[in-house]
VOLUMDREN-794297 format. One record per residue (C-alpha): residue number from 1; residue in one letter; x, y, z. Coordinates in nm, 4 decimals. Example, Ala and Ser with C-alpha at 12.3 -4.5 7.8 and 13.67 -1.06 7.14 Angstrom:
2
    nr   rest          u          v          w
     1      A     1.2300    -0.4500     0.7800
     2      S     1.3670    -0.1060     0.7140
***
This chain:
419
    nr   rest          u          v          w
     1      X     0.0000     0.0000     0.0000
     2      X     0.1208     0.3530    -0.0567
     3      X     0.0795     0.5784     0.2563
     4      X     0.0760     0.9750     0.0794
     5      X     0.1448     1.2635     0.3398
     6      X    -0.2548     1.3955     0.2547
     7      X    -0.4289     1.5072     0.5753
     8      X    -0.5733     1.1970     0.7374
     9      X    -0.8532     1.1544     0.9708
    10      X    -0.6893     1.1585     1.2879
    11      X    -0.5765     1.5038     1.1869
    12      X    -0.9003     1.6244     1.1837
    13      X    -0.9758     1.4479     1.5425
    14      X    -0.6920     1.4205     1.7558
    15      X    -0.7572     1.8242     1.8927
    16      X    -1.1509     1.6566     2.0262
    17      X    -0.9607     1.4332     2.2611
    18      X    -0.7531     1.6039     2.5374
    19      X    -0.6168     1.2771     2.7051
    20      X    -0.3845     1.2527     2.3760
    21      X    -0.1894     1.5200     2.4497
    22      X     0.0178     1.4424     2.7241
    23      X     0.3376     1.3060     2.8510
    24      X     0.3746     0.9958     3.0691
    25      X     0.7280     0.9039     3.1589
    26      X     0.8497     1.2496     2.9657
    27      X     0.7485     1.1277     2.6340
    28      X     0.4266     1.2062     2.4607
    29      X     0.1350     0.9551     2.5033
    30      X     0.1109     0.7213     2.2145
    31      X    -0.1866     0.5299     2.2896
    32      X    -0.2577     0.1569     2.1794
    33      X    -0.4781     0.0026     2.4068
    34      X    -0.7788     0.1276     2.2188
    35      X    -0.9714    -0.2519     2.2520
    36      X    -0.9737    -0.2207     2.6177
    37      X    -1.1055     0.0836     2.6496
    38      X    -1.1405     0.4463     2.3941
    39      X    -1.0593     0.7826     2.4923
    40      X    -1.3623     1.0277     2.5165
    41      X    -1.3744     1.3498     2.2833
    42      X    -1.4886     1.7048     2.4057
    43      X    -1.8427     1.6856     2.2890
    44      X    -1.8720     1.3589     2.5138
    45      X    -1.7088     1.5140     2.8301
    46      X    -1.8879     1.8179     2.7821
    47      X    -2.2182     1.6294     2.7855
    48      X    -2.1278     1.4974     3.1302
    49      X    -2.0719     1.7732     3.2450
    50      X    -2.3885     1.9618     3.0918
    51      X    -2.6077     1.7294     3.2611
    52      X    -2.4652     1.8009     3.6082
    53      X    -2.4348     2.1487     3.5649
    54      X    -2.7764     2.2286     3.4149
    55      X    -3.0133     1.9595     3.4540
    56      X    -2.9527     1.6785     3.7066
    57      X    -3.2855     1.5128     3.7608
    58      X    -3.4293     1.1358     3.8126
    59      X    -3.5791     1.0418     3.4839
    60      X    -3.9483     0.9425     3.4047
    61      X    -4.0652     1.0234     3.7612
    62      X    -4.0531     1.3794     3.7985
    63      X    -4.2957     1.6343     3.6669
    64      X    -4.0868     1.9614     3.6853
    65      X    -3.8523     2.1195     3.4478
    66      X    -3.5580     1.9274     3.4914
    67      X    -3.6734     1.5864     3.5509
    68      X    -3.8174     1.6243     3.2352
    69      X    -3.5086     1.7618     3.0075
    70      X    -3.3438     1.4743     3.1661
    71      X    -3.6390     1.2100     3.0877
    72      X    -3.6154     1.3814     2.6866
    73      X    -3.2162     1.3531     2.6636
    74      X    -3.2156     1.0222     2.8128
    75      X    -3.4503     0.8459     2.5624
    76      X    -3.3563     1.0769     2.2741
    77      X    -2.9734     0.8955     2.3232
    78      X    -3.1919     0.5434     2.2724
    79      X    -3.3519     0.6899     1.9478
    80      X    -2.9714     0.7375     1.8259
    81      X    -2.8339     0.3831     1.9247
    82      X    -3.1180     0.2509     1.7970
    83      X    -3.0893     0.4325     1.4367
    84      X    -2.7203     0.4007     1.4676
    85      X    -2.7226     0.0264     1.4569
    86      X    -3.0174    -0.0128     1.2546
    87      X    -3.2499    -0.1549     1.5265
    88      X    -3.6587    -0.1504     1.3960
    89      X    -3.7472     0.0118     1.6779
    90      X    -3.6390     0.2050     1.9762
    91      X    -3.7894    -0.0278     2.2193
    92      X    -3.5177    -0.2956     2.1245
    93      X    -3.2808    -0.1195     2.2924
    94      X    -3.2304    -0.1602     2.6719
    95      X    -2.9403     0.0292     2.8767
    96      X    -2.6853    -0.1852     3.0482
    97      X    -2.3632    -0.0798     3.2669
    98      X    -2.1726    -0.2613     2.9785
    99      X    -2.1910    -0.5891     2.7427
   100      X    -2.1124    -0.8077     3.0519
   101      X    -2.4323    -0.6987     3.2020
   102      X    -2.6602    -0.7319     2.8840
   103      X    -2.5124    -1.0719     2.8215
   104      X    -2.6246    -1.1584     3.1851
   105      X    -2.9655    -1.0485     3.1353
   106      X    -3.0368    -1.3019     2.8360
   107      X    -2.8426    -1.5506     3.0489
   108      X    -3.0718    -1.4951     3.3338
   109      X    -3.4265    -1.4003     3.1822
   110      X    -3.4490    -1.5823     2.8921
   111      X    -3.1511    -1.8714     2.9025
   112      X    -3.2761    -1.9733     3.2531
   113      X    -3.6151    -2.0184     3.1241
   114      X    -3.6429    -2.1688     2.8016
   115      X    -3.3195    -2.4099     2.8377
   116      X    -3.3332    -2.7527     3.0046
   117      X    -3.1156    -3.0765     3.0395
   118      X    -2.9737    -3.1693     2.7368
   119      X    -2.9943    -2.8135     2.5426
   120      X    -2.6639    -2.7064     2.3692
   121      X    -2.5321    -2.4008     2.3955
   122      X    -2.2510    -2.3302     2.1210
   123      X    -1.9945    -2.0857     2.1939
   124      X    -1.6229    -2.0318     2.0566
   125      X    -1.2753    -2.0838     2.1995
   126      X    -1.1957    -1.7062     2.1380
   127      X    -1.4746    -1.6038     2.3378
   128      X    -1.4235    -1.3203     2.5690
   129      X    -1.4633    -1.3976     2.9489
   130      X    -1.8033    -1.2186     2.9627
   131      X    -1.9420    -1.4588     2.6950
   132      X    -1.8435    -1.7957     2.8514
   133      X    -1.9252    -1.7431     3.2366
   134      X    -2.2629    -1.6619     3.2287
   135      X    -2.3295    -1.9522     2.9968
   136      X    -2.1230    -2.1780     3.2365
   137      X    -2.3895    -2.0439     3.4836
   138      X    -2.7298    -2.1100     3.3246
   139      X    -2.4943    -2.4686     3.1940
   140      X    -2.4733    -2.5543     3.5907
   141      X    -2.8839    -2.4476     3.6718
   142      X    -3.0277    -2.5782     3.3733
   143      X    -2.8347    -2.9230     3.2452
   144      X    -2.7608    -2.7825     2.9258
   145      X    -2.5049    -2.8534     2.7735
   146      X    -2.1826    -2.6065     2.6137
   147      X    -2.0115    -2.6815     2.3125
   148      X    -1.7292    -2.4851     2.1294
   149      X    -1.6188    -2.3725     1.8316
   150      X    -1.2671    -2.3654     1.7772
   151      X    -1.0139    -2.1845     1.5083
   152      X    -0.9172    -2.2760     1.1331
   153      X    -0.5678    -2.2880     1.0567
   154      X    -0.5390    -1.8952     0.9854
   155      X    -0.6529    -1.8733     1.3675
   156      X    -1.0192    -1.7667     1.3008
   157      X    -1.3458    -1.8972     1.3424
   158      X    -1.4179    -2.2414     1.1920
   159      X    -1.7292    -2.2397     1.0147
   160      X    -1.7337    -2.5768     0.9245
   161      X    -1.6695    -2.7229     1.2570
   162      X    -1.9908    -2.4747     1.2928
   163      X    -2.1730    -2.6568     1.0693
   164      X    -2.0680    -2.9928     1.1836
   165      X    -2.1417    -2.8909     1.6127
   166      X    -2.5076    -2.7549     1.5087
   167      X    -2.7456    -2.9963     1.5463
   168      X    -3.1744    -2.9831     1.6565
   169      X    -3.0846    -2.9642     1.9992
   170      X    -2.8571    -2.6538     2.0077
   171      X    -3.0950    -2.3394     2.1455
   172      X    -2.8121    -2.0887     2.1580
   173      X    -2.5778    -2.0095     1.9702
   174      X    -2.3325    -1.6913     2.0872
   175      X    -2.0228    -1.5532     1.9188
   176      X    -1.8067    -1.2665     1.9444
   177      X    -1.8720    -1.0614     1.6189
   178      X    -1.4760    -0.9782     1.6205
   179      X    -1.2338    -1.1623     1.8613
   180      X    -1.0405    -0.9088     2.0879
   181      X    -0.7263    -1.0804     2.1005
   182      X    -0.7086    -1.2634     1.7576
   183      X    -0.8494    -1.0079     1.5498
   184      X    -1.1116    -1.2078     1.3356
   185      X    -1.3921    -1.0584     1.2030
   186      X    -1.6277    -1.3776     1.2249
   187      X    -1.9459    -1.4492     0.9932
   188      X    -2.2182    -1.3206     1.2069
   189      X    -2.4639    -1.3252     0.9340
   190      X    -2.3795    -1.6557     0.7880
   191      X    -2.3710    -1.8212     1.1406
   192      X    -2.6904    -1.6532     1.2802
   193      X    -2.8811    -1.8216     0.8847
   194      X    -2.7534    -2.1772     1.0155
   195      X    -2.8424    -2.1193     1.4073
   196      X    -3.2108    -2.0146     1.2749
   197      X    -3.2634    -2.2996     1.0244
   198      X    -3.1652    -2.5142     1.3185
   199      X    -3.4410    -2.3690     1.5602
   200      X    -3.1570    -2.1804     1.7644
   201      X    -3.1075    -1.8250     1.8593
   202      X    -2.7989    -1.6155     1.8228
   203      X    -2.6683    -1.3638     2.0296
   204      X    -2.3316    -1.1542     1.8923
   205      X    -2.0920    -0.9555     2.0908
   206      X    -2.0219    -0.6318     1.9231
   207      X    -1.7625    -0.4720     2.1764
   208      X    -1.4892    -0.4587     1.9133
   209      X    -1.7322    -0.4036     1.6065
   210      X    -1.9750    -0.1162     1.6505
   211      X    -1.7154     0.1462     1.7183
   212      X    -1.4907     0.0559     1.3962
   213      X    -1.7586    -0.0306     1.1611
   214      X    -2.1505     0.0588     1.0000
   215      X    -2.3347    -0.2424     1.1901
   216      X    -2.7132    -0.3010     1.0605
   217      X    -2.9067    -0.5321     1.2994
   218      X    -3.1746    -0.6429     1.0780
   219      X    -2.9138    -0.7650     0.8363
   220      X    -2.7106    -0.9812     1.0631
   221      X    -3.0865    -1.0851     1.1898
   222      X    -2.9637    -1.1508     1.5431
   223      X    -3.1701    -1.2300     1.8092
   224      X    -2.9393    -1.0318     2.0371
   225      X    -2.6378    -0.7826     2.0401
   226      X    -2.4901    -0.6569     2.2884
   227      X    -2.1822    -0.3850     2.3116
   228      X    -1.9889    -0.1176     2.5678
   229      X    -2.0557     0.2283     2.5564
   230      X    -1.6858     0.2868     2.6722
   231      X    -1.5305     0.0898     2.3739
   232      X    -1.7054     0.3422     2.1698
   233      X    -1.5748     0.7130     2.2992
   234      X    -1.8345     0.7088     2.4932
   235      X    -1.8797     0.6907     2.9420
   236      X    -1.7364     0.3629     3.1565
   237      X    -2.0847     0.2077     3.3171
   238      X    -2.2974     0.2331     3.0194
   239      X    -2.4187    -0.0582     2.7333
   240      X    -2.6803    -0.1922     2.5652
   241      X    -2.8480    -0.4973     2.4762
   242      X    -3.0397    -0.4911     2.1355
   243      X    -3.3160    -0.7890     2.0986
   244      X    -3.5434    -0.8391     1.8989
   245      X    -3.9243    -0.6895     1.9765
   246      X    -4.1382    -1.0106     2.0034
   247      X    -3.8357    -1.1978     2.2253
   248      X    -3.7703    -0.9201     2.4674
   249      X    -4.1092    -0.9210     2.5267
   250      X    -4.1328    -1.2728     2.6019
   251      X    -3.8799    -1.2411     2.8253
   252      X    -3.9134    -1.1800     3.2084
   253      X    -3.7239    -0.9331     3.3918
   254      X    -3.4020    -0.9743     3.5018
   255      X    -3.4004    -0.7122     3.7872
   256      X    -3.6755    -0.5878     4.0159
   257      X    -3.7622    -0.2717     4.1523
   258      X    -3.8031     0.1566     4.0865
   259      X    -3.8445     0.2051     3.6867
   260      X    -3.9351    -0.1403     3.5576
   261      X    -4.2583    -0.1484     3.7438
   262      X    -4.6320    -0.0342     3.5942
   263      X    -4.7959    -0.1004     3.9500
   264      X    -4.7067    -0.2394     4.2621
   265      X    -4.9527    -0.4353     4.5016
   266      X    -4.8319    -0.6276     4.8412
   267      X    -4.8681    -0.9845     4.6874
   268      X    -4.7767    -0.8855     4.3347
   269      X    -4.6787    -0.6767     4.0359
   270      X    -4.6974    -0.5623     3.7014
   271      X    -4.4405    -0.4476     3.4575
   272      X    -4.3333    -0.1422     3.2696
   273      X    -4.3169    -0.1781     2.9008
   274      X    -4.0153    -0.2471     2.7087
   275      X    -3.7530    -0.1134     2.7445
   276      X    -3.8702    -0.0068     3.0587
   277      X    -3.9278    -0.3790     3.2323
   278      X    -3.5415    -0.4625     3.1830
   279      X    -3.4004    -0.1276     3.3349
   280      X    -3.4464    -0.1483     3.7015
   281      X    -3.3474     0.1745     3.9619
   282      X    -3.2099     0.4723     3.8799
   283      X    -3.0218     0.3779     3.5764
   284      X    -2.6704     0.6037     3.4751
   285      X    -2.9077     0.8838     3.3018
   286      X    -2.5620     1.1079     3.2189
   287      X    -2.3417     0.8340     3.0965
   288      X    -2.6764     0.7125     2.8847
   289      X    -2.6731     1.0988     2.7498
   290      X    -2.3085     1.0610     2.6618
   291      X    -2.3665     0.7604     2.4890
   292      X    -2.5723     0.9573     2.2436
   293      X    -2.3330     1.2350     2.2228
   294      X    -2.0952     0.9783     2.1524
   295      X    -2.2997     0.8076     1.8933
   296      X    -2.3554     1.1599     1.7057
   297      X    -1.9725     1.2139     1.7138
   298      X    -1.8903     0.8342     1.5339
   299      X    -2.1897     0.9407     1.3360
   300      X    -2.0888     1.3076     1.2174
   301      X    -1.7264     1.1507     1.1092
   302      X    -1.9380     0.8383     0.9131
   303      X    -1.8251     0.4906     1.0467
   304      X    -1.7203     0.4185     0.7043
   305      X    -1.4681     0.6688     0.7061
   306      X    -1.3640     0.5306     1.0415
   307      X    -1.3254     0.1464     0.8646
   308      X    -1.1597     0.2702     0.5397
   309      X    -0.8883     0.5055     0.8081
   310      X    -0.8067     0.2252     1.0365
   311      X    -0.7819    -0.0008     0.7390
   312      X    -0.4694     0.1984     0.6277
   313      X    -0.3367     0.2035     0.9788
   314      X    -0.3680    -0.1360     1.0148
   315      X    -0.2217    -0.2509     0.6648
   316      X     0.1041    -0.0011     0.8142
   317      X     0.0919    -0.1600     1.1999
   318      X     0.1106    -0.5134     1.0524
   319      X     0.3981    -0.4445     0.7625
   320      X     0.6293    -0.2766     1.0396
   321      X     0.5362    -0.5834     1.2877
   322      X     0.6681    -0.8162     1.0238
   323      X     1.0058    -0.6438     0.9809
   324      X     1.0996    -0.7694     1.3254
   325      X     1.1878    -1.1504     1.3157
   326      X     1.1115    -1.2423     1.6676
   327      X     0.7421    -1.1333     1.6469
   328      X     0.4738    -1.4146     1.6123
   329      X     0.1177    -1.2230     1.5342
   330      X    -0.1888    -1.4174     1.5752
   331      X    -0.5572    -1.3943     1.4532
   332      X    -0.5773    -1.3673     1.0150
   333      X    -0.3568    -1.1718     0.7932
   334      X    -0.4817    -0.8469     0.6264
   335      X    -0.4886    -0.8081     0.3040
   336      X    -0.3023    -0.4978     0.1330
   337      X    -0.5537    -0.2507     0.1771
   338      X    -0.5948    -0.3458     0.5843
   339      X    -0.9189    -0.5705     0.5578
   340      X    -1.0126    -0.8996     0.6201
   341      X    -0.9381    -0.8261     1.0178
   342      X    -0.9633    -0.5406     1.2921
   343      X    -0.7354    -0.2724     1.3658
   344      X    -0.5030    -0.4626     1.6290
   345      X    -0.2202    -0.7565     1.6501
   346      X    -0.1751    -0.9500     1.8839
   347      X     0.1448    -1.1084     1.9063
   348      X     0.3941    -1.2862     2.1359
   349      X     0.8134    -1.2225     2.1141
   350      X     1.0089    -1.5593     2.2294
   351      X     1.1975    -1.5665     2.5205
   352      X     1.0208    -1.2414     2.6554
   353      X     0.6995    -1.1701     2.9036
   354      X     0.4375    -0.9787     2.7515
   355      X     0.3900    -0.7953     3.0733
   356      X     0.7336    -0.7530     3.0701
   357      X     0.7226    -0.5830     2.7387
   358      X     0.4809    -0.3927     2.8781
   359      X     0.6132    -0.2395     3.1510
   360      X     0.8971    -0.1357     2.9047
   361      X     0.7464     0.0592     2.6260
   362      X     0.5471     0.2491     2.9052
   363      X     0.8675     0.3891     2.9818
   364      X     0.8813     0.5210     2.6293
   365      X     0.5162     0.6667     2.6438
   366      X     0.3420     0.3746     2.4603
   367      X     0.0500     0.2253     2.6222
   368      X    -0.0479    -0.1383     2.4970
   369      X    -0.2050    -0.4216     2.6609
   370      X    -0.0141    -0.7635     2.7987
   371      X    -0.2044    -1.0289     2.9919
   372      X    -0.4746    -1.2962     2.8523
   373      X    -0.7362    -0.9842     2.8093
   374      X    -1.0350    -1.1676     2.9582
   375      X    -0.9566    -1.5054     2.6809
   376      X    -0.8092    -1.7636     2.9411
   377      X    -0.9447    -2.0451     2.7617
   378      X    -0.8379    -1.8914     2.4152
   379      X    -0.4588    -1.8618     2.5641
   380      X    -0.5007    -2.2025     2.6926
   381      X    -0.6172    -2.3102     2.3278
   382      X    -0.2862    -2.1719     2.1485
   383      X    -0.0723    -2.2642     2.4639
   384      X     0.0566    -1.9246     2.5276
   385      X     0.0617    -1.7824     2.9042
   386      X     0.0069    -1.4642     2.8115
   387      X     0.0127    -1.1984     2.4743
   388      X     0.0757    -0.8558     2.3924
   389      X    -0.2062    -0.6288     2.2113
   390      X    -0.1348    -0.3099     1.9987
   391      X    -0.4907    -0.1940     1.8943
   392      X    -0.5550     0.1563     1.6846
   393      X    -0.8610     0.4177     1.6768
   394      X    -0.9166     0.6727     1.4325
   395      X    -0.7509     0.8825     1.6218
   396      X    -0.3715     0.7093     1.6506
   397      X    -0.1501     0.7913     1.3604
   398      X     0.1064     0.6521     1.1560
   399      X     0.3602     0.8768     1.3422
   400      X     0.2491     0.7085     1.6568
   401      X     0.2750     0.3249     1.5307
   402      X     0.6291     0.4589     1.4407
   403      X     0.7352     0.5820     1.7931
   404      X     0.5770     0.2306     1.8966
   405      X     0.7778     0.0416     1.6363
   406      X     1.0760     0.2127     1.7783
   407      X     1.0351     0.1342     2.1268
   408      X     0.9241    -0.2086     2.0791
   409      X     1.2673    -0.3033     1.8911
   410      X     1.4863    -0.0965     2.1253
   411      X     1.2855    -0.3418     2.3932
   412      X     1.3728    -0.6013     2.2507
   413      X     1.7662    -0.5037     2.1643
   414      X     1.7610    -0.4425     2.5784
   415      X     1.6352    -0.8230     2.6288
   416      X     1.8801    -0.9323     2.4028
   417      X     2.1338    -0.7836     2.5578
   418      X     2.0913    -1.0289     2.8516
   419      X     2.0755    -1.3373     2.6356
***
């Protein structure tokens, strides 16, 4: 690919997001941890702030001025998730304190009550933490039974082995739409076709997908998705769970209390309407209102922008990874252009700790991520104790995968030096 020295996007960003520009260690920030968690632009902090300054109120209960600004923000951010992944209506779209919570809530309301012993539950090796345990759970309660999906050659998803697991007595199938750690963008729409001819549902995790990439419900046809509103520049504490009308309404609720009620008597109750009967208490009204902010900002720059940008950075991150020898990536190659995978590598260096590498490069100012990140049984799969994780945003810059490039092989010249 040939880079040109045009403006890019992150150009035109990087001045919305104040974290960037700082020093840690006495060199500037160069951020790459962007699949744990995003940085928040101005219009997002401001929003928080907004609402605290000018018009902190309980929502839905209140009658006066600001209770009902609040109530109209609050909802009007659920109109703009719902448009923004292409949900049919706005009442598919319940808040969550992240995907780990709206993953729990099928688990709980409907897996608990429609699975029994001898139901099969199909997940994936490269399943993230949050879309395993829950399972395990309503596995344990309920008899069923959990089968997995494990990797092609390339290190992604094996859709024949898919094929072959399915069977009339699998009720769930639930897949990560792209794996955090290898990369993979799997075939959500293909897989969710053979769950439904097989009587199943299908539930995708979208952490890593909805903030690099236009993501259109209907056309998947998921049952579920769920994602993190601080994977997406948005708040920590705030998610959702998309679901389809006619099942979230056959579903019970998953929490009791303030908000999901429509009347209370000693020996019983009644329930709110959807969305209303899955979001119990006070729910996080200002980080809900940020998530809309944040939605209009990924919105105003056009998520296909935001694909085509981090293509390009990710076709550069992978050809300077390859010009060191020691590095072992993992997860599917992309092609010349950047596609075919997300905007991160994972990768391991012989002879050297991830955390150890780490540690190191924060020295230099570059943040990544070392560990297992929440994929034990992933790790466990490919026999590695732990990986390293450079992931971009629209917002890093080639500059920046330089200065990590840099770092990473003077890192490695230090470990050497020992050997």
């Amino acid at each position: 690919m040939i880079f040109t020295h045009t403006k890019t996007l992150a150009d035109t960003v990087r001045a919305d997001f104040p974290i960037l520009h700082q020093e840690i260690n006495g060199r500037p920030l160069v951020y790459l941890d962007n699949a744990a968690t995003s940085q928040k632009p101005l219009l997002v902090l401001n929003t928080l702030r907004d609402y605290y300054e000018h018009y902190n109120a309980n929502v839905h209960r209140g009658a006066h001025s600001l209770s009902a600004k609040a109530t109209d923000a609050y909802e009007a951010a659920r109109d703009k998730v719902a448009q923004f992944i292409n949900a049919k209506s706005r009442q598919e779209i319940v808040y969550t304190r992240n995907a780990s919570e709206a993953i729990n809530l099928v688990a709980y309301s409907w897996g608990m009550n429609n699975l029994q012993q001898g139901d099969e539950i199909i997940l994936s090796v490269m399943e993230h933490h949050s879309n395993i345990v829950p399972w395990q759970f309503v596995a344990q309660k309920t008899g069923a039974v959990l089968k997995f999906v494990e990797l092609t050659p390339e290190e992604s998803f094996d859709l024949e082995q898919f094929k072959k697991l399915i069977s009339d007595k699998t009720k769930l199938v639930s897949v990560v739409h792209i794996s955090n750690a290898l990369g993979c963008m799997n075939p959500v729409q293909e897989i969710a076709a053979i769950a439904h001819r097989c009587g199943a549902k299908f539930l995708v995790d979208a952490c890593q997908s909805v903030p690099h990439f236009p993501i259109d419900v209907q056309q998947i046809d998921c049952d579920w998705l769920v994602a993190s509103g601080h994977k997406m520049c948005a708040p920590t504490g705030i998610g959702f769970l998309y679901g389809k009308l006619e099942i979230l309404e056959s579903m019970p609720p998953f929490l009791g209390g303030g908000e999901m009620i429509s009347e209370v008597f000693l020996d019983h109750s009644t329930y709110a309407e959807l969305p209303h009967k899955f979001e119990a208490g006070t729910p996080a009204i200002a980080e809900a209102i940020a998530l809309g902010a944040a939605v209009d900002y990924l919105t105003n720059i056009g998520m296909d922008k935001i694909h085509a940008y981090e293509a390009e950075l990710t076709a550069y991150l992978f050809q300077q990874l390859k010009q060191i020898p020691q590095i072992r990536i993992y997860g599917p190659q992309p092609n010349s252009q950047g596609e075919g995978r997300a905007a991160l590598a994972t990768f391991t260096v012989a002879e050297v700790h991830a955390n150890d590498l780490s540690t190191l490069l924060d020295q230099e100012g570059v943040a990544i991520r070392s560990g297992h990140h929440c994929t034990h049984p992933l790790h466990r799969y490919l026999g590695l104790p732990a990986t390293a994780r450079a992931s971009l945003s629209f917002y890093n810059t080639r500059e920046e995968i330089d200065v990590f490039i840099k770092a990473l092989r003077e890192t490695l010249d230090f470990f050497a030096s020992f050997s």
